[in-house]
N, C-alpha and C positions, 0 to 999 in steps of 0.2 A: 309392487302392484300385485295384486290378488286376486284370484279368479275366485269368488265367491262361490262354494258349497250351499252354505246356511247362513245365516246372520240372527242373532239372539234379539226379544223384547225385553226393555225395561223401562220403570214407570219414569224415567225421565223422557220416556220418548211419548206419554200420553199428555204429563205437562208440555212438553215441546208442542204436539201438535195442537194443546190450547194456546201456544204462546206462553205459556206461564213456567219457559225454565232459561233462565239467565243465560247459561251458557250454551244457550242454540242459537245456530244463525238464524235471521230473520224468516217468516214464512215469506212465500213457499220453499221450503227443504227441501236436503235429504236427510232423512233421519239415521237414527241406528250408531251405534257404538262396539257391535262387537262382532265378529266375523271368524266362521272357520272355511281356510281352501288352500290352495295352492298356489304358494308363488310362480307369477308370471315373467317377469321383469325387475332387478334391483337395482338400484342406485351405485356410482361408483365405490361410493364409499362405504357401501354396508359388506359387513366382516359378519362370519359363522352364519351367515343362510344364505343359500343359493334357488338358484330359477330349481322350480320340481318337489323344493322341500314345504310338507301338509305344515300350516301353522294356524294358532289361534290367534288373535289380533286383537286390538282397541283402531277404534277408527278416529275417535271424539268426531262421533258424527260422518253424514256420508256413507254407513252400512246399509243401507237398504238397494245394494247394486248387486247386478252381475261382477266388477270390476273396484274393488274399493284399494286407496291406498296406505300405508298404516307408517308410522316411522320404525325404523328397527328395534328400537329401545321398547316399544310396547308391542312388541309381534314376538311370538315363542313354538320353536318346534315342538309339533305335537306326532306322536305317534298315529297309523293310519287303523289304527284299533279302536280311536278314542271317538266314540258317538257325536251326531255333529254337535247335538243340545248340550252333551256334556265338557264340550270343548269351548263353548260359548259360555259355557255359563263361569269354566274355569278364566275365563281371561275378563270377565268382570266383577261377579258374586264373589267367588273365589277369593279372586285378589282382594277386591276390597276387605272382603272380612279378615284375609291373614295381614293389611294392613293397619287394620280397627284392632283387629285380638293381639297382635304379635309386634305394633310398629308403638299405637300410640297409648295400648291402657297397657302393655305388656303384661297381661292376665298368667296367674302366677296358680301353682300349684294349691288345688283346695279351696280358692274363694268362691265366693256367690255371685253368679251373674244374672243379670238381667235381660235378657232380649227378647226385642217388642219384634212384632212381625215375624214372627220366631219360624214361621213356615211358610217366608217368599227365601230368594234365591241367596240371598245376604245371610237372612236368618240362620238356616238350617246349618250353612257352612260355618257358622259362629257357632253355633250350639253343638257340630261336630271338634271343632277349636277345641273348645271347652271344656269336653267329655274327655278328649284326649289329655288335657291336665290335669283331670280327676275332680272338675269345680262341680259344684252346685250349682245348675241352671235351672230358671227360671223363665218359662218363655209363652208369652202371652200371643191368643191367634183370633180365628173370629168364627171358629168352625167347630161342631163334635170333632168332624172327619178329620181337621188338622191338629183338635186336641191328641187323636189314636194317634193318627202321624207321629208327632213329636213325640207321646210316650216311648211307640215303635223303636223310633232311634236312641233314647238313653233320657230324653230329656227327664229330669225326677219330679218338675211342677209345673206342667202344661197347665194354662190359663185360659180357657176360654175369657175372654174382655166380656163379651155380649152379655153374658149370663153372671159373672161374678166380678168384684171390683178389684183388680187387679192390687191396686195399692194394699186394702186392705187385707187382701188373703196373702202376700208377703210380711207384713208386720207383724201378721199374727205368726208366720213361719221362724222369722228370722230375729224378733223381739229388738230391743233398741240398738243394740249393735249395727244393726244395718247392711246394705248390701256393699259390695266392694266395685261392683262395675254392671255399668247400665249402656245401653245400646240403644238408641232411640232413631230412626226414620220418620217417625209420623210428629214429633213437636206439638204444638199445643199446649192441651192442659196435661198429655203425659208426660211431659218434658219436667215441668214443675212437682208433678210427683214423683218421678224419677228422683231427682234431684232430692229427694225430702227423705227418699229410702235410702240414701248413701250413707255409711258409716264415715270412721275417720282413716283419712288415706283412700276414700271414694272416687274414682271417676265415672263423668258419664260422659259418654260420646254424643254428639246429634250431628247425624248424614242425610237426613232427607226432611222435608216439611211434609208430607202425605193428606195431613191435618189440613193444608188451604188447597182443599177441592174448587177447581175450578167452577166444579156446579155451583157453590154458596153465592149469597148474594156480597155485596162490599163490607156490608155489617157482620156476616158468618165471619169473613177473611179476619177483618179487623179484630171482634172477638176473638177468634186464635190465636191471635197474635198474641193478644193481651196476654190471654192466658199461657203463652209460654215463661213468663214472670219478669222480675225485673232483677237485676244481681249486683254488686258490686266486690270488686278484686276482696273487700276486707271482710267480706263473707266467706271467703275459699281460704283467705289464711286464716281467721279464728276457729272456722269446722275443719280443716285441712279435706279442703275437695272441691273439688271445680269442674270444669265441664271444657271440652275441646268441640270443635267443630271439622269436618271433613267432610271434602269436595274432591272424589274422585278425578273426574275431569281436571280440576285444575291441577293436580300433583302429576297428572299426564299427560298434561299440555307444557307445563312448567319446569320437570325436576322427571322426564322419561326413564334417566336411569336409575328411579327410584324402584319404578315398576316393571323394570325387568328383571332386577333382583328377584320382587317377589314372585314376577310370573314363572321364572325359573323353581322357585321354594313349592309354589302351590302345583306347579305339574309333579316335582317329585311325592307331594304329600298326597296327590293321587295315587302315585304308582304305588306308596306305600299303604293305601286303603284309608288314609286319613279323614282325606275330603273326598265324599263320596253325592256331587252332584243330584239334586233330584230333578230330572225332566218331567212336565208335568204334562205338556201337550207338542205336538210337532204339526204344523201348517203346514202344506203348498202354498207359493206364493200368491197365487189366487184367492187365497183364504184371507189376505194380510188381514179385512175390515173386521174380520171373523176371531182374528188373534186376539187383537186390539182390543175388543169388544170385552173378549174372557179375562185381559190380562186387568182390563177398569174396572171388570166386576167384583173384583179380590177374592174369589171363586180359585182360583189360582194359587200351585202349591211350588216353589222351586222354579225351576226355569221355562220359559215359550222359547221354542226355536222355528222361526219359518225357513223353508228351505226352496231351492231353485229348480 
């Protein structure tokens, strides 16, 4: 048990509160997934953290307390230096990305990547991934201000989407050879161009739908769909490239000692300056409607932490 400092926003918690994310309990909730504070109380059987030690945590849900409980497998000592946004954001964004870059495309020295959303809290920690293996990134956003952003940190082809079509200012980069690993959250029609810019030995990942705005009417939804395309297995062996799908929550509801490996990998690859968090706004909990608000608007660069 955990006495709540802070607790992180993510856009699974704006689908949540439309109803529109599978793995939320029914409304009315508690929302929230990820939390930094202070053990209060431990179970008999948890080893290496004791009541007093600051940790970051997964909740799968139930972070928006004073008091949340996490199992040990997804809860990781954190030093009492480490900011609360940026401990929030390691024990979700973090992880996830050193699970996507390092678990399942195992992104390799020198390739081309792709990452969409290149400057929410997933994003940027992939694009620092990335830089660290010396790759060519590629990362598309929706902002001048997050095009500078991502230049700032190393990225070499910030994309604004808005203003220029992503696909095509890659092809003309990268010519038919193609890219070697694609990142995709938002699904739709960029999923199918993703998928069209991969070379051979391509993978592309897809972790989030973003694309089925709960605003759209049933006809926008359905169109999305559509457009993420249609595949089959003998197309991934004649081009040699396929596509994986990843569900944080379930690999941390399911297989915990998966992600305590990595939450242990991504605290050190902080210490060593690797993954360098961006917080982009900090709330009182009085503000939450106020978070929300900025985090829907994708206005929004790196991590929201509300605090207590």
């Amino acid at each position: 048990m955990i006495k709540v400092q802070a607790f992180g926003l993510n856009f699974a918690d704006i689908a949540a509160r439309y109803g529109k994310y599978r793995g939320a309990p029914p409304l009315p909730a508690l929302l929230g997934y990820d939390v930094v504070g202070t053990i209060e109380k431990c179970g008999a059987n948890v080893k290496n953290l004791n009541v007093g030690d600051r940790v970051a945590a997964l909740t799968l849900f139930g972070g928006y307390a004073e008091y949340a409980v996490a199992e040990q497998g997804v809860a990781g000592k954190i030093s009492k230096s480490i900011a609360p946004g940026v401990a929030v954001a390691l024990a979700t964004q973090s992880c996830a990305a050193h699970y996507l870059a390092n678990r399942l495309t195992n992104i390799q020295e020198n390739e081309k990547v792709l990452i969409h959303a290149a400057a929410g809290g997933v994003g940027i920690a992939l694009a620092q991934l990335a830089l660290h293996k010396n790759c060519t990134v590629f990362g598309t956003c929706s902002s001048q201000k997050k095009v500078e952003y991502l230049r700032g940190i190393g990225v070499q082809h910030p994309i604004n989407h808005r203003e220029k079509d992503f696909s095509e200012t890659i092809r003309a980069l990268v010519g038919t050879r193609g890219l070697d690993v694609v990142f995709n959250p938002i699904g739709g029609k960029s999923l199918k161009q993703g998928y069209r810019l991969l070379g051979a030995g391509g993978r592309l990942v897809s972790y989030g739908v973003s694309s089925l705005n709960s605003k759209k009417t049933i006809f926008g939804r359905l169109k999305d769909l559509w457009q993420f395309g249609v595949y089959h297995p003998v197309q991934f062996l004649s081009s040699s490239k396929g596509i994986i799908g990843m569900n944080m929550l379930k690999i941390a509801e399911e297989k915990p000692e998966k992600i305590s490996k990595i939450m242990q990998e991504v605290i050190q690859l902080q210490q060593e300056g690797i993954l360098r968090p961006h917080v982009d706004a900090e709330y009182s909990i009085d503000r939450l409607v106020e978070a929300h608000r900025f985090l829907e608007s994708r206005k929004s660069m790196g991590k929201i932490v509300v605090k207590w």
